[in-house]
Every structure is written in structure tokens, then in C-alpha cells.
N, C-alpha and C positions, 0 to 999 in steps of 0.2 A: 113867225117861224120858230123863236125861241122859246116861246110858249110851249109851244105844239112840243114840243122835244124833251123839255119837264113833265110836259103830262105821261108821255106815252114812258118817260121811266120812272115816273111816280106809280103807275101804272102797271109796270113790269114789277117792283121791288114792292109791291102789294102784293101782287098772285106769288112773290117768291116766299111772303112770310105766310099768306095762308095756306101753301102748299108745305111748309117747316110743320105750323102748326096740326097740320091735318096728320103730315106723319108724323110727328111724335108724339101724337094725343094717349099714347098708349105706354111713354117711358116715365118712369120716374128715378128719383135717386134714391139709392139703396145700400146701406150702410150694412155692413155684417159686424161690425163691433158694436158691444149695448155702450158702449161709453160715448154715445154720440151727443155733443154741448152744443145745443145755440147759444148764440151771444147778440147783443144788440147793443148797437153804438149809434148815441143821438146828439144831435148839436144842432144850434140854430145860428144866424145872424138878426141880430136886433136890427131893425128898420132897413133894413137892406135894400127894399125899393123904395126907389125916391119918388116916384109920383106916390104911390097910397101910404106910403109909413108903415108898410104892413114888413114884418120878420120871415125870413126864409128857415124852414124847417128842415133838416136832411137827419135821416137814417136810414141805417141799414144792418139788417139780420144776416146770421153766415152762420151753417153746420160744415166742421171741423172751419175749412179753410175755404169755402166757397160759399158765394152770398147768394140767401133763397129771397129776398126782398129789397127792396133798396127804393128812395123816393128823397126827390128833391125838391120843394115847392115853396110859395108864399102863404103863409096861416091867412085863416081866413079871416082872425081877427088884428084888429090893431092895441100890442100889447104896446106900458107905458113906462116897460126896464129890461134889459137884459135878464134878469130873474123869470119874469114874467115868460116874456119868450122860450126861455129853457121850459118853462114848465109846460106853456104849450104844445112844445114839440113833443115831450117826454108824453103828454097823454096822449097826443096820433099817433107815436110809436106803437104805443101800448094800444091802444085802438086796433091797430092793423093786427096785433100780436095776438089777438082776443077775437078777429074777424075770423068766420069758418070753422073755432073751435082747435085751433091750432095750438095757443095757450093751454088748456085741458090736456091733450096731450104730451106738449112738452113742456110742461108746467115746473119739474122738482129740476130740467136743466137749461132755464130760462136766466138771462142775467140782463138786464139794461143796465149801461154807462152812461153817464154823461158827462 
């Protein structure tokens, strides 16, 4: 019976994101100042999971004050220093920044941190 009662709001809170997604397939965000900065903030943890020795990557991209991207995960490789790891992270960052051509456009107000 407990079951049954996950699924059917597992179930409900599905059709309420693809019903979001359906209507806002048509908004975007839209800035009337040309002084519009992304920024990009990356960090990792070195060996963070204890079963694979594998480092957790997180960053996240923000125009003005609200984030257009954001990812939290295990790299897929197993780095052998905190160096390492940073560096890992730093080129998924940069991976996703470069995915769809996103990069090219906002390319001269582009900034990663680490």
C-alpha cells in the first residue's frame, strides 16, 4: 500500500514538471542592460566518495544574480591530488560553458573562479 502511494505521487509531481515545462517552453530571460556578466564558480572535493576514490565536481554559472546552470557530481575519473581534481572540474565547467555555443556568445563577459 506504501508503495502504491509513491508511485501515484511520483506520478502526479511528473505530469506537474512536464506540464511547467510545456508552458514555459516559450520564456526566456531577458535583460535590457548590455552590461549583462556571467560569472562561473568551480570547486571540487578530492576523493569524496569512499567507495570509488572518485572527487565531486560542483559549479555553477549566474547572469547578474541568478544561476543559469548549476551541477553537482562525481568526475568520472579518479584524480591522484587535490590539484588534479580542481583541474578536472575546471575543464566540465568549461565543457558545459562551450556546450550549444553559449561560450561564443558570451565569450568577452565570461569569468571562471576557482
Amino acid at each position: 500500500m506504501h508503495e502504491q502511494s509513491r508511485e501515484r505521487a511520483l506520478g502526479r509531481d511528473v505530469k506537474w514538471i512536464l506540464r511547467y515545462l510545456k508552458e514555459s517552453s516559450d520564456m526566456a530571460l531577458c535583460y535590457d542592460d548590455m552590461d549583462v556578466r556571467m560569472h562561473g564558480y568551480v570547486n571540487s572535493d578530492f576523493a569524496s566518495d569512499v567507495d570509488s576514490q572518485k572527487s565531486t565536481t560542483g559549479y555553477v554559472f549566474t547572469l547578474r544574480s541568478g544561476a543559469v546552470s548549476s551541477v553537482l557530481r562525481l568526475q568520472k575519473v579518479v584524480t591522484l591530488s587535490t590539484t588534479e581534481a580542481e583541474y578536472v572540474a575546471v575543464i566540465e565547467a568549461c565543457k558545459e560553458l562551450l556546450k550549444d555555443g553559449v561560450c561564443y556568445h558570451w565569450s568577452r563577459y565570461t569569468r571562471v573562479r576557482i
